[in-house]
Biopython code that builds the backbone (N, CA, C, O; Angstrom):
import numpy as np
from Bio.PDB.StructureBuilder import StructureBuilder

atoms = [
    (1, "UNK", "N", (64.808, 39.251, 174.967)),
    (1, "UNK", "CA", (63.503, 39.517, 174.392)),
    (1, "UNK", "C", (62.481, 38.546, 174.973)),
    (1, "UNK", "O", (62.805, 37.373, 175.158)),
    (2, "UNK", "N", (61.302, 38.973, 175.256)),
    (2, "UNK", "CA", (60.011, 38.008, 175.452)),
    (2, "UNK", "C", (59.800, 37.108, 174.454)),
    (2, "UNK", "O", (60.197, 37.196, 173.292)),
    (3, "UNK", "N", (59.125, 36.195, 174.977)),
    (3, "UNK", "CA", (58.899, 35.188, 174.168)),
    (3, "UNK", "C", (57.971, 35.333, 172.982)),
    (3, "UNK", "O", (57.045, 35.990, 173.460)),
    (4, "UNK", "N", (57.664, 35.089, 171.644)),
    (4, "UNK", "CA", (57.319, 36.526, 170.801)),
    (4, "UNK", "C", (57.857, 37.396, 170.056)),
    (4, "UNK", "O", (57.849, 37.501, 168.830)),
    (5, "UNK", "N", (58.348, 38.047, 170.882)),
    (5, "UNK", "CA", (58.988, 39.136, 170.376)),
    (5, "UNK", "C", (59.920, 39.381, 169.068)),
    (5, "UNK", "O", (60.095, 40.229, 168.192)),
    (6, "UNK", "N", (60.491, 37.903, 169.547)),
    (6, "UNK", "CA", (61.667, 37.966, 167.853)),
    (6, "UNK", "C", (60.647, 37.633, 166.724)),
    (6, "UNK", "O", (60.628, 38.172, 165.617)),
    (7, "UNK", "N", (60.090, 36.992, 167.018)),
    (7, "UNK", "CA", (58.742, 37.211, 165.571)),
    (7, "UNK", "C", (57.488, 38.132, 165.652)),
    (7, "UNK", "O", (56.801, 38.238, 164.636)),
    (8, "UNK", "N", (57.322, 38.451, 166.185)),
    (8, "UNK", "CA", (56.370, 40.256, 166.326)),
    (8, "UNK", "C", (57.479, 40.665, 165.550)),
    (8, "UNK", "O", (57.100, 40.905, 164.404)),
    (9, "UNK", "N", (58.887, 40.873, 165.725)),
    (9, "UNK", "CA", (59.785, 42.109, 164.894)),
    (9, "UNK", "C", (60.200, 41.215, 163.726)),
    (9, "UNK", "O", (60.915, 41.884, 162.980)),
    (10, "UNK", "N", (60.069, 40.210, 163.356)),
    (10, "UNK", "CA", (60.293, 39.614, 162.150)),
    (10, "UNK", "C", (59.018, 39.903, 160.674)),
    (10, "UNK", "O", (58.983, 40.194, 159.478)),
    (11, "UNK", "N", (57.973, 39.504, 162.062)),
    (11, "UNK", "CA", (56.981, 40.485, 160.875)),
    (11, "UNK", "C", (57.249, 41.419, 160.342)),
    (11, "UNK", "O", (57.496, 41.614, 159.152)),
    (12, "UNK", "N", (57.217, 42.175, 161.308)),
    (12, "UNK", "CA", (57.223, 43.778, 161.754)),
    (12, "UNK", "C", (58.230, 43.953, 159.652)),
    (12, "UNK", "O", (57.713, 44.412, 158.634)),
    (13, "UNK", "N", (59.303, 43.520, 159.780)),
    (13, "UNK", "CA", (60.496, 43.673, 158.813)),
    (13, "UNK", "C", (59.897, 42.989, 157.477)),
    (13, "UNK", "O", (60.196, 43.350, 156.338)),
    (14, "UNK", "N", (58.891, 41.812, 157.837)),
    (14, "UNK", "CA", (58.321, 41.432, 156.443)),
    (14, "UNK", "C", (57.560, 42.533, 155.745)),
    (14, "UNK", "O", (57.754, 42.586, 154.530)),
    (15, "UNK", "N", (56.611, 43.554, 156.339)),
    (15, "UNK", "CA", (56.508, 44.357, 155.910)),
    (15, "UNK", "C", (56.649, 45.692, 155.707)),
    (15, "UNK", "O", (55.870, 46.644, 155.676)),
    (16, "UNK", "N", (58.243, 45.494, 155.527)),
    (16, "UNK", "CA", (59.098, 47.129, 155.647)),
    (16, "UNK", "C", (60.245, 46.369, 155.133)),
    (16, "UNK", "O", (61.259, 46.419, 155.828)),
    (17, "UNK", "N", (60.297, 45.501, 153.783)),
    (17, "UNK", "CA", (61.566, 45.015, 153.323)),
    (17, "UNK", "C", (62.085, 46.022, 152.163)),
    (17, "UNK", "O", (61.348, 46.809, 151.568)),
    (18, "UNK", "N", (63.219, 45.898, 151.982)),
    (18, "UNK", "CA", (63.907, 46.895, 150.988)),
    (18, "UNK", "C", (63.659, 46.556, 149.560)),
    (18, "UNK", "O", (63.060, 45.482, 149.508)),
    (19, "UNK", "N", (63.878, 47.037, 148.427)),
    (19, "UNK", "CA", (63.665, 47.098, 147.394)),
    (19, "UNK", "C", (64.531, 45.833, 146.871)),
    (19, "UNK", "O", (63.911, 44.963, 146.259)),
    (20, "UNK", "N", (66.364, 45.622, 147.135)),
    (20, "UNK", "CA", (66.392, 44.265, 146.914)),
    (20, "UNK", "C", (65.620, 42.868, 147.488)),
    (20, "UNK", "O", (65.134, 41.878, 146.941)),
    (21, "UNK", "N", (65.746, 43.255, 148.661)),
    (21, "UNK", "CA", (64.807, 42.221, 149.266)),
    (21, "UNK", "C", (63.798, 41.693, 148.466)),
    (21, "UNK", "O", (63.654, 40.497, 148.211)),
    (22, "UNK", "N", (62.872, 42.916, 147.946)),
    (22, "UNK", "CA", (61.430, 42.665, 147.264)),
    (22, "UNK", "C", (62.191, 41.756, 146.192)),
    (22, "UNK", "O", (61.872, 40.573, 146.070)),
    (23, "UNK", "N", (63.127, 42.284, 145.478)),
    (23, "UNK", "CA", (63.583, 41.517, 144.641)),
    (23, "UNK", "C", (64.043, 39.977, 144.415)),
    (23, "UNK", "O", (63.883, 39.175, 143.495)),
    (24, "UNK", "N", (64.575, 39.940, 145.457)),
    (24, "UNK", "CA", (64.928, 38.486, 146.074)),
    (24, "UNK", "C", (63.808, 38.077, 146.329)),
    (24, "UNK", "O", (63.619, 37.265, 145.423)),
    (25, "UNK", "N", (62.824, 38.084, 147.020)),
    (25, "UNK", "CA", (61.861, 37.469, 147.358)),
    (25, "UNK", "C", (60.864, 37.053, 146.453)),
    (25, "UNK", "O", (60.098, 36.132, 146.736)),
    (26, "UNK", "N", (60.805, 37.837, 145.086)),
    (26, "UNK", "CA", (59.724, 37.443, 144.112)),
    (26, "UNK", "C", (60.684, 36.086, 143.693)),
    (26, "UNK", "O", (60.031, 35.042, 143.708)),
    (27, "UNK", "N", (61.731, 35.973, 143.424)),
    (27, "UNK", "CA", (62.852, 34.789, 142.729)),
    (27, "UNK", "C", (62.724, 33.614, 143.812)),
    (27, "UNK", "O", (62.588, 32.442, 143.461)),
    (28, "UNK", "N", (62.777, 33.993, 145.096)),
    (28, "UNK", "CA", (62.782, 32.439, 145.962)),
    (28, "UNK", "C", (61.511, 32.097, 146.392)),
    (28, "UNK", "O", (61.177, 30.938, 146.639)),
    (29, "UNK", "N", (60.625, 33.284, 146.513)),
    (29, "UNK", "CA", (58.822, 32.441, 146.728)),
    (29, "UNK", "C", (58.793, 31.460, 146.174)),
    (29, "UNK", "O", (59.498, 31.013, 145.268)),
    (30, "UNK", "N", (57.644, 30.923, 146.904)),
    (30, "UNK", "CA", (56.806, 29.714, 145.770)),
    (30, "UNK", "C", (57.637, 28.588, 145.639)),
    (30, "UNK", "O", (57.407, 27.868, 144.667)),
    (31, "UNK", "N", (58.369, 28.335, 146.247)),
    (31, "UNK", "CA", (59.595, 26.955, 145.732)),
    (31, "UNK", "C", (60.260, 27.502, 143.806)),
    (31, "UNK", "O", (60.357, 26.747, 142.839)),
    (32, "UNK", "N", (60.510, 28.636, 143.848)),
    (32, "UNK", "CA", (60.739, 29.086, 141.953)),
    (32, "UNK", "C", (61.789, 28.257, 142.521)),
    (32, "UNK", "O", (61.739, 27.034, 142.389)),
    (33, "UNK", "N", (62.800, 28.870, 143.184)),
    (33, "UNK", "CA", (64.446, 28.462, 142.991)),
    (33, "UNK", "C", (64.666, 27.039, 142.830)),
    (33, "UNK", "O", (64.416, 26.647, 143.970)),
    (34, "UNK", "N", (64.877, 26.328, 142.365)),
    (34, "UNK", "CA", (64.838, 24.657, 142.298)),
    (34, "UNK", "C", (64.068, 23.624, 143.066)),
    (34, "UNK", "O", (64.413, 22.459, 143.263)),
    (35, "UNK", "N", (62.717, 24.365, 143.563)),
    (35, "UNK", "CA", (61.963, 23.569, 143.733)),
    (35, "UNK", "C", (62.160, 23.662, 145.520)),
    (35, "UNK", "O", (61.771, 22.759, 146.261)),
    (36, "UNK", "N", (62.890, 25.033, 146.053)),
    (36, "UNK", "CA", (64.023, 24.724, 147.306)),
    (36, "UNK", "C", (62.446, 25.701, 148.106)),
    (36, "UNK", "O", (61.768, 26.637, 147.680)),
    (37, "UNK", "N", (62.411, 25.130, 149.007)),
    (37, "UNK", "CA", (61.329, 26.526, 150.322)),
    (37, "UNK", "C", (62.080, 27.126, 151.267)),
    (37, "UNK", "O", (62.718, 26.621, 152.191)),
    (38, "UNK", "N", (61.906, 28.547, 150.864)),
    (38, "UNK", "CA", (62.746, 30.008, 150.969)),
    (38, "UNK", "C", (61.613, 30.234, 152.132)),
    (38, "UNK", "O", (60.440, 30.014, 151.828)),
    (39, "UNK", "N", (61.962, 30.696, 153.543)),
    (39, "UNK", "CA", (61.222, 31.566, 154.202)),
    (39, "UNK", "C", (61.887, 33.296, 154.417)),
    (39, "UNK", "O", (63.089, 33.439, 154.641)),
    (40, "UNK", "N", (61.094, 34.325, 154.332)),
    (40, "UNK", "CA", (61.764, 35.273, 154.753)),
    (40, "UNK", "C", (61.474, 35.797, 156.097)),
    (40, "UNK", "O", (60.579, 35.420, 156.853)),
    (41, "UNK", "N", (62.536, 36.909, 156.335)),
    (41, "UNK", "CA", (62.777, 37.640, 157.852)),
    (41, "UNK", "C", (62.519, 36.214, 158.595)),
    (41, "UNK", "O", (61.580, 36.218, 159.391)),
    (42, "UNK", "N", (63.113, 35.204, 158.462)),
    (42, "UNK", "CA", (63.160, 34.211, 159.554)),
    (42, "UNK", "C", (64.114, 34.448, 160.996)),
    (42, "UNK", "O", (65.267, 34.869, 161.086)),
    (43, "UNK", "N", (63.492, 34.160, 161.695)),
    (43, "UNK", "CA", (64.079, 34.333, 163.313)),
    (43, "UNK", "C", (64.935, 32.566, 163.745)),
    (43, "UNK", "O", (64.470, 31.439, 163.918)),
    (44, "UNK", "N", (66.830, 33.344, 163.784)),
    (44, "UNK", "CA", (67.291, 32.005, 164.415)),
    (44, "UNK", "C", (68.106, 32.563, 165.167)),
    (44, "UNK", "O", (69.137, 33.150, 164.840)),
    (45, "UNK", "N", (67.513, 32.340, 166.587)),
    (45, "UNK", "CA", (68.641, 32.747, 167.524)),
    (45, "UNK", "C", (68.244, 34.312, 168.002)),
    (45, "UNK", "O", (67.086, 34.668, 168.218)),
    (46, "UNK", "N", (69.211, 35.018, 168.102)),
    (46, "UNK", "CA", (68.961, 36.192, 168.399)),
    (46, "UNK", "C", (68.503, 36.692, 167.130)),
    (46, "UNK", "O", (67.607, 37.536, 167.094)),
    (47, "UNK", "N", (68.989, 36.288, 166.189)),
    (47, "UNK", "CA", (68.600, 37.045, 164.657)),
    (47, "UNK", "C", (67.658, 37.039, 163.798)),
    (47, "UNK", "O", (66.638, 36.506, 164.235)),
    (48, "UNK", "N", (67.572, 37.505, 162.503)),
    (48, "UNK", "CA", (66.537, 37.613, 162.019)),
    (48, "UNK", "C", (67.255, 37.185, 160.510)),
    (48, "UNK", "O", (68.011, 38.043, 160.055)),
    (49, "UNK", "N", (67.086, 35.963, 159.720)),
    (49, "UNK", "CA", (67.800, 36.332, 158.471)),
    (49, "UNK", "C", (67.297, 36.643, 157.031)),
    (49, "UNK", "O", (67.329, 35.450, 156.728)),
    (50, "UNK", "N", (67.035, 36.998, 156.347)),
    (50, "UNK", "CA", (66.639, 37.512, 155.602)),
    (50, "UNK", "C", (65.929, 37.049, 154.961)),
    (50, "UNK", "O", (64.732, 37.310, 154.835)),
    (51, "UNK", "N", (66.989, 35.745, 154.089)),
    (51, "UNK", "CA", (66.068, 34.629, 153.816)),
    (51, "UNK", "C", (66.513, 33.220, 154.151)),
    (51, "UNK", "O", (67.569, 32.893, 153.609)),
    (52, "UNK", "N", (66.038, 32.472, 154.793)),
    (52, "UNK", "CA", (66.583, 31.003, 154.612)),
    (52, "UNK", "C", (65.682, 29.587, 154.191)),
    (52, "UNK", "O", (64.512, 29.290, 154.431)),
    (53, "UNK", "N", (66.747, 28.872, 153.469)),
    (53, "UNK", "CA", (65.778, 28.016, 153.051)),
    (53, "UNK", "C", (66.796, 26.452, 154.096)),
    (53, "UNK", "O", (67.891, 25.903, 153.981)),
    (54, "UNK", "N", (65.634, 26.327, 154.990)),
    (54, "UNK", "CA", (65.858, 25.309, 155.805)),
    (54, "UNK", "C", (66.416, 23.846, 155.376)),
    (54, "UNK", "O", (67.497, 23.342, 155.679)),
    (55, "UNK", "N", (65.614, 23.433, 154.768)),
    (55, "UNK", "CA", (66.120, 21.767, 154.168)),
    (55, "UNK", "C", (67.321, 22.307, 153.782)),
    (55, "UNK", "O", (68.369, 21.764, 154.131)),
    (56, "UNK", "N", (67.316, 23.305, 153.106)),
    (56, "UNK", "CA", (69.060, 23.015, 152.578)),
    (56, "UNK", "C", (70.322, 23.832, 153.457)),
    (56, "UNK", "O", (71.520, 23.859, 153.176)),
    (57, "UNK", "N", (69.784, 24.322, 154.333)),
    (57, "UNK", "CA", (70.598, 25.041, 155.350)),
    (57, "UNK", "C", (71.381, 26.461, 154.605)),
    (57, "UNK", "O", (72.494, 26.988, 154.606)),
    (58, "UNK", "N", (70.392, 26.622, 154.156)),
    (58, "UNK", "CA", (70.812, 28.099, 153.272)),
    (58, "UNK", "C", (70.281, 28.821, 153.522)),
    (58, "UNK", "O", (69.059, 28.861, 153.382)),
    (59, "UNK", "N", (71.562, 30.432, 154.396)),
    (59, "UNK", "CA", (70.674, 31.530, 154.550)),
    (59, "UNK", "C", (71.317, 32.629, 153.512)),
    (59, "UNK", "O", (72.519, 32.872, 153.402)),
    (60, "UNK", "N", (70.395, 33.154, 152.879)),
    (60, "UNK", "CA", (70.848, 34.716, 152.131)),
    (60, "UNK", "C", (70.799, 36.036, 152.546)),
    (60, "UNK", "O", (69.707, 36.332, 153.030)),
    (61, "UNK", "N", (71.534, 36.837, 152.521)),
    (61, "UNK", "CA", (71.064, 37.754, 153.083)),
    (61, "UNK", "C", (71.437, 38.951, 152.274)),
    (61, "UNK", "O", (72.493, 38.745, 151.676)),
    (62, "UNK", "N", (70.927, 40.140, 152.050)),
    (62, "UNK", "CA", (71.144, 41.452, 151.408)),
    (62, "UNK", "C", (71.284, 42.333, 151.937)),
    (62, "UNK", "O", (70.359, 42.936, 152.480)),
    (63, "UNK", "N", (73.096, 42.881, 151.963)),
    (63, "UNK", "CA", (73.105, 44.009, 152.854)),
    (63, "UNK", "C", (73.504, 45.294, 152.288)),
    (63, "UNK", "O", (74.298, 45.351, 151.349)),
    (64, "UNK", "N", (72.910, 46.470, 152.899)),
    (64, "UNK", "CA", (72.348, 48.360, 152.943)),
    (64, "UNK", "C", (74.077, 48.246, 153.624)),
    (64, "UNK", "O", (74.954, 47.439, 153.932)),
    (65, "UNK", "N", (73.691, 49.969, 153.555)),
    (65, "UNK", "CA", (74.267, 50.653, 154.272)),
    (65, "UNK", "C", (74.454, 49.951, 155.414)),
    (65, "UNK", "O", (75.580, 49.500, 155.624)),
    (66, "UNK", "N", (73.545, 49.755, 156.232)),
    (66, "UNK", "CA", (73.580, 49.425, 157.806)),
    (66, "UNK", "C", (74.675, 48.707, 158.090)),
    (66, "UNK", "O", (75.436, 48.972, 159.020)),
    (67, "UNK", "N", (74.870, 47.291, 156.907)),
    (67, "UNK", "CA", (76.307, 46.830, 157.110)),
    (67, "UNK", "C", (77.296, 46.660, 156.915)),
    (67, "UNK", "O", (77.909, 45.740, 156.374)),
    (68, "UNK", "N", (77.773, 48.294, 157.706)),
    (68, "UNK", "CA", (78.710, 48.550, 157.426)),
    (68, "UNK", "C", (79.662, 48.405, 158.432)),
    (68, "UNK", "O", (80.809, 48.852, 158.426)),
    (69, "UNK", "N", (79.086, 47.725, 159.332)),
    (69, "UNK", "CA", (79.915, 46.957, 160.986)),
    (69, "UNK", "C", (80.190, 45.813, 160.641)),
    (69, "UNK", "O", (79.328, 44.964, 160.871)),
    (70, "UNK", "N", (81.365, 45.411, 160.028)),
    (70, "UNK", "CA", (81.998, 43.788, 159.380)),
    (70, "UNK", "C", (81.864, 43.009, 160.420)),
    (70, "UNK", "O", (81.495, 41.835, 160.393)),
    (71, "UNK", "N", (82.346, 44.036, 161.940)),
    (71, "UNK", "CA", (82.512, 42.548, 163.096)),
    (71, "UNK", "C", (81.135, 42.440, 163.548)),
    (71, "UNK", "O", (80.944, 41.451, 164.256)),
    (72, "UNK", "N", (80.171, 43.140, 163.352)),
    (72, "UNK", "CA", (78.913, 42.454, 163.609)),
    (72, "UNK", "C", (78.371, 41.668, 162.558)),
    (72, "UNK", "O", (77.867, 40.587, 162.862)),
    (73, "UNK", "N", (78.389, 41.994, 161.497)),
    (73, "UNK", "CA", (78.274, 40.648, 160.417)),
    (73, "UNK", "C", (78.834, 39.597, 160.543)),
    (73, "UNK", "O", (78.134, 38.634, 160.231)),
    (74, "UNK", "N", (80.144, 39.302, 160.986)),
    (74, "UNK", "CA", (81.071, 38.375, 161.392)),
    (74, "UNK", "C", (80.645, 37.450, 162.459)),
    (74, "UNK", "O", (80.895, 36.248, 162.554)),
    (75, "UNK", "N", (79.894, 38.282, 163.323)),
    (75, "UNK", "CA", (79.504, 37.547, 164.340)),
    (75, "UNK", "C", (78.203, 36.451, 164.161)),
    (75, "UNK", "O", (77.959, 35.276, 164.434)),
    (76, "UNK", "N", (77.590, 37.519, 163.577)),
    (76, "UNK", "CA", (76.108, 36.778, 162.694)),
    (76, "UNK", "C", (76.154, 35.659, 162.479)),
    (76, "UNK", "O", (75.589, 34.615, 162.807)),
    (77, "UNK", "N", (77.430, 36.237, 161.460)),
    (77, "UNK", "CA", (77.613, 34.700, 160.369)),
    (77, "UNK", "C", (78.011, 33.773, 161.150)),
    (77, "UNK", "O", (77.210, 32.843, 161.240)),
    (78, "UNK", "N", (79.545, 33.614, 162.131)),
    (78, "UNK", "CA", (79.964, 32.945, 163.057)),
    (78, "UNK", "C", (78.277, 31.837, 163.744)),
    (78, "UNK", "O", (78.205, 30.614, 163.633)),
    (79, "UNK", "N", (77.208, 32.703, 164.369)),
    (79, "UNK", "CA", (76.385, 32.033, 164.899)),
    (79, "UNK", "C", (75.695, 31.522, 164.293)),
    (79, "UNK", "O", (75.281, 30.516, 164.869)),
    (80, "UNK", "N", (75.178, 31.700, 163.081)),
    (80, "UNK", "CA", (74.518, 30.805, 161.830)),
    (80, "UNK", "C", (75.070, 29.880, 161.328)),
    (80, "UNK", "O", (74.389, 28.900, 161.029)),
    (81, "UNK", "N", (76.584, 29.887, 161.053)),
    (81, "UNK", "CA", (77.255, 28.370, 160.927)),
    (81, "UNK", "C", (77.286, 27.324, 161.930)),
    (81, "UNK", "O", (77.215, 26.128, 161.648)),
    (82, "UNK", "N", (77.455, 28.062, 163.792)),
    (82, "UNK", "CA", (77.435, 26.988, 164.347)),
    (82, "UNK", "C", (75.888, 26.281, 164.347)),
    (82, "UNK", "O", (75.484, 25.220, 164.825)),
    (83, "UNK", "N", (75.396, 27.072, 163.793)),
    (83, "UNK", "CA", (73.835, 26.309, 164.068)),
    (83, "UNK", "C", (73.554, 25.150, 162.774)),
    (83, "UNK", "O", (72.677, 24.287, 162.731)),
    (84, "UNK", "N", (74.471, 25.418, 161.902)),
    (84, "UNK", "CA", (74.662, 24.572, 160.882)),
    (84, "UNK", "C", (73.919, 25.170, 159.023)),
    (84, "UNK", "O", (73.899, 24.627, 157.918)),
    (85, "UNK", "N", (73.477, 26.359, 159.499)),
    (85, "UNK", "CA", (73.925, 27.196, 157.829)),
    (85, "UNK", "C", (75.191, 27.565, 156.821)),
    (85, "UNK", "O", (76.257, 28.029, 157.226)),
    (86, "UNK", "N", (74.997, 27.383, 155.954)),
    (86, "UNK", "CA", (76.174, 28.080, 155.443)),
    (86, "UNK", "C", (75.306, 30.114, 155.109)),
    (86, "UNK", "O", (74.086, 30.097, 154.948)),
    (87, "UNK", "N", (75.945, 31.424, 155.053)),
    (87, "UNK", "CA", (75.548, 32.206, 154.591)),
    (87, "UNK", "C", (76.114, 32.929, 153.380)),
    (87, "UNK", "O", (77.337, 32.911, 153.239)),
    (88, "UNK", "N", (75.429, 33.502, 152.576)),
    (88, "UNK", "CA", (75.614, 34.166, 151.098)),
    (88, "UNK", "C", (75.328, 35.589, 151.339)),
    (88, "UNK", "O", (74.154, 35.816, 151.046)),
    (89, "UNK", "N", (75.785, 36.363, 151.651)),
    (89, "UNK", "CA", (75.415, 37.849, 151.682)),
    (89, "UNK", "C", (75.966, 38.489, 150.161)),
    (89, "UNK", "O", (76.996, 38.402, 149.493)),
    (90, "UNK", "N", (74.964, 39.010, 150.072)),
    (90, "UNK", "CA", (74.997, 40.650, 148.546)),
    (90, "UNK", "C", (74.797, 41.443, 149.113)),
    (90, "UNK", "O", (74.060, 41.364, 150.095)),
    (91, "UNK", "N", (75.460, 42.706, 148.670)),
    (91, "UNK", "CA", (74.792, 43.968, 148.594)),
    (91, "UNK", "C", (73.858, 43.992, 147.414)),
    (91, "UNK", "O", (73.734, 43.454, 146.313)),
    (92, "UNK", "N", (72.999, 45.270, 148.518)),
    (92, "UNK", "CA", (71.967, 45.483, 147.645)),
    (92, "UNK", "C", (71.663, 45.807, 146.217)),
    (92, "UNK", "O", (70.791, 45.430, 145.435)),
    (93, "UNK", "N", (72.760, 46.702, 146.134)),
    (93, "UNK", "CA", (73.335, 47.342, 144.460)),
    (93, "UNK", "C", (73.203, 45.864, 143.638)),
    (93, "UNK", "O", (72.495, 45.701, 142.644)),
    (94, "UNK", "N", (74.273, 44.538, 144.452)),
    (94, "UNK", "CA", (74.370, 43.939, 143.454)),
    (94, "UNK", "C", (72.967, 43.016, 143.289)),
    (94, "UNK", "O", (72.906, 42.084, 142.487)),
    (95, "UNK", "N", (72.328, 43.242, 143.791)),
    (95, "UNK", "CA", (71.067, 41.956, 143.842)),
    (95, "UNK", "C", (69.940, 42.796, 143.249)),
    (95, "UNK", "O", (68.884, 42.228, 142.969)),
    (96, "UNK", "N", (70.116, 44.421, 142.986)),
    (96, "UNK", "CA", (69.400, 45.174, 142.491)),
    (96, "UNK", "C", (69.702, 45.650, 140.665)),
    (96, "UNK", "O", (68.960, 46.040, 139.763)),
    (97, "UNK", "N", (71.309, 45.338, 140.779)),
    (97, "UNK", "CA", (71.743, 45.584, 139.135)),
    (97, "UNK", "C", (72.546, 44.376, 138.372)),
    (97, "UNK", "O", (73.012, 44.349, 137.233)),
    (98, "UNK", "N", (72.538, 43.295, 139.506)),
    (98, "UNK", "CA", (73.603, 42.186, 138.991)),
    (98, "UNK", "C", (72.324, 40.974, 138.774)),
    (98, "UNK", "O", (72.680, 39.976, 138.147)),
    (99, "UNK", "N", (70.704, 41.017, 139.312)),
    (99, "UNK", "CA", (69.998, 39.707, 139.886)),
    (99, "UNK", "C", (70.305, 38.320, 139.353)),
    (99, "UNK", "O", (70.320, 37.369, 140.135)),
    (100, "UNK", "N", (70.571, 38.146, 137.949)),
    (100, "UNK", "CA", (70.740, 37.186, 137.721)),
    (100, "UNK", "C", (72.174, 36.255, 138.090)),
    (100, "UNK", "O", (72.325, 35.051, 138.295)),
    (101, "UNK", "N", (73.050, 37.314, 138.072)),
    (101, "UNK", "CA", (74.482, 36.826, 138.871)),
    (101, "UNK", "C", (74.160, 36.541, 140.324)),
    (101, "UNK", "O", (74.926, 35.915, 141.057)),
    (102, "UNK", "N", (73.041, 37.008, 140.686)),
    (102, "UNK", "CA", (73.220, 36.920, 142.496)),
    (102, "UNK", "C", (72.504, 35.390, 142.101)),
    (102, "UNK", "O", (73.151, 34.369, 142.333)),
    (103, "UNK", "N", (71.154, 35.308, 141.501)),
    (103, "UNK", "CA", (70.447, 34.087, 141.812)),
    (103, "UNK", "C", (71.420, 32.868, 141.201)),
    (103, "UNK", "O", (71.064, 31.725, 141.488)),
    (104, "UNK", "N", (72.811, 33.049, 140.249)),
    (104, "UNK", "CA", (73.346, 32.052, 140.326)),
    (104, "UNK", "C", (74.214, 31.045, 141.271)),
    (104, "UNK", "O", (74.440, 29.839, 141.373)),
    (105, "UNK", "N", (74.712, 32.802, 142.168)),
    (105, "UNK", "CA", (75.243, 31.835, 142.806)),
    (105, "UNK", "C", (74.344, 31.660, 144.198)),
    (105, "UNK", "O", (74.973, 31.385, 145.220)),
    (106, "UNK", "N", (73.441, 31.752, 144.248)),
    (106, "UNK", "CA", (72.647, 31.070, 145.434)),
    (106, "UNK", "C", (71.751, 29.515, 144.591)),
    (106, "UNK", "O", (71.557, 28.473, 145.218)),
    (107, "UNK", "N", (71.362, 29.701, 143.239)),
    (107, "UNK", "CA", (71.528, 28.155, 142.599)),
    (107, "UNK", "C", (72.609, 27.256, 142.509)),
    (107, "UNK", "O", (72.478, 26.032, 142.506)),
    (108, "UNK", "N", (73.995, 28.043, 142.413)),
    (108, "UNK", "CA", (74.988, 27.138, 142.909)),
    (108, "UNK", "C", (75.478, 26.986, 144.452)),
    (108, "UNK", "O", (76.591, 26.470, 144.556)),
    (109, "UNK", "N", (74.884, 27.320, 145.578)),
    (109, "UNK", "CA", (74.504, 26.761, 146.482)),
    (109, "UNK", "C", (74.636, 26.059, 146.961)),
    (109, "UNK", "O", (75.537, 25.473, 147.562)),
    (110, "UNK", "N", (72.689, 25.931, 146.544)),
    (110, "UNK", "CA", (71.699, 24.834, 146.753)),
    (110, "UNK", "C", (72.121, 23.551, 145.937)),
    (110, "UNK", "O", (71.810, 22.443, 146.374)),
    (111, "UNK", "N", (72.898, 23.698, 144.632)),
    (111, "UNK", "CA", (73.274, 22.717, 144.227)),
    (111, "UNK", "C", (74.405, 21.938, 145.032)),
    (111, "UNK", "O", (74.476, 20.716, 145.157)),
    (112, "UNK", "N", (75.057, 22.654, 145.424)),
    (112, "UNK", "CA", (76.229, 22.054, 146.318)),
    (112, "UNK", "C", (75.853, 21.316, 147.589)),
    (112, "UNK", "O", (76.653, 20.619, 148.215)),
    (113, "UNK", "N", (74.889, 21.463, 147.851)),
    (113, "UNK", "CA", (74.374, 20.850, 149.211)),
    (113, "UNK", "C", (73.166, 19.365, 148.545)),
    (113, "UNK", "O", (72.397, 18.724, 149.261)),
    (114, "UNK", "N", (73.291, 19.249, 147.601)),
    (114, "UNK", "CA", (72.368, 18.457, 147.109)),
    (114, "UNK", "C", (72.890, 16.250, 147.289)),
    (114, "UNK", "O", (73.122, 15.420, 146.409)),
    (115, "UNK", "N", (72.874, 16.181, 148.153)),
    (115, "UNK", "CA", (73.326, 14.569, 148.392)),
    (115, "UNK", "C", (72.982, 13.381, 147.390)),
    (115, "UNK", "O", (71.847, 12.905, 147.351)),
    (116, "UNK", "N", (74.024, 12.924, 146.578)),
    (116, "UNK", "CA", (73.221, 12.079, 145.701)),
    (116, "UNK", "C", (72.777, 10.681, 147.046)),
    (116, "UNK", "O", (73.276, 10.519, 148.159)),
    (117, "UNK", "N", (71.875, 10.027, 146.472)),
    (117, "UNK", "CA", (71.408, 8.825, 147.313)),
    (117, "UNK", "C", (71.797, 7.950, 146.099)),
    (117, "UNK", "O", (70.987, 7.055, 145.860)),
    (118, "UNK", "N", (72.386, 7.992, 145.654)),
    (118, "UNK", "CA", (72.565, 6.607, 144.353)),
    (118, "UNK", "C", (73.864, 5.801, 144.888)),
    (118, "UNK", "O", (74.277, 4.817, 144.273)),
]
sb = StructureBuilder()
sb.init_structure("model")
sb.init_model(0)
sb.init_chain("A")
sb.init_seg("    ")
for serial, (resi, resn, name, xyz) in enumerate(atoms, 1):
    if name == "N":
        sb.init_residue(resn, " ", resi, " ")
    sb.init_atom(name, np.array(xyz, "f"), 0.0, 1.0, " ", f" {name:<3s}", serial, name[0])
structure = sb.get_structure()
């Protein structure tokens, strides 16, 4: 891809996100989730992830139909860990009829990555 390009189509997806997505995204805007900054359709690498919140090396992601290719998810994920994320994928169903179970365990997380300095 040109240089660009992976964020021209990252936009492009910010505004054409799915109905969980929308959902997810009203819960991690704004620093709500523990105070944590959520970007969405972020571009790392070849990819695009859905949502990640950088300081804490957390990406989420909500998957359709589309993924329904495990070894391309596999691979995803594979390249987002070496870059040093951990990832959380839902389906959509569940982030659309479960939300509060999904936002726990992406609060238990962020909690897990939390370093005491004491």
């Amino acid at each position: 891809m040109r240089p660009g390009q992976k964020s021209d189509f990252a936009r492009s997806l910010r505004h054409r996100m799915t109905d969980a997505e929308h959902r997810l995204w009203f819960h991690l805007r704004n620093r709500t989730l523990m105070g944590c900054k959520f970007r969405r359709q972020h571009p790392i690498g070849p990819y695009v992830a859905d949502f990640a919140c950088i300081e804490r090396g957390l990406i989420v992601e909500a998957d359709g139909g589309q993924h329904s290719n495990l070894h391309a998810d596999e691979r995803r994920t594979l390249y987002l860990r070496s870059r040093g994320y951990r990832v959380l994928r839902f389906w959509n169903n569940d982030v659309l009829m479960r939300t509060d179970a999904v936002l726990e365990q992406i609060h238990a997380a962020l909690t897990r990555n939390i370093v005491s300095l004491d």
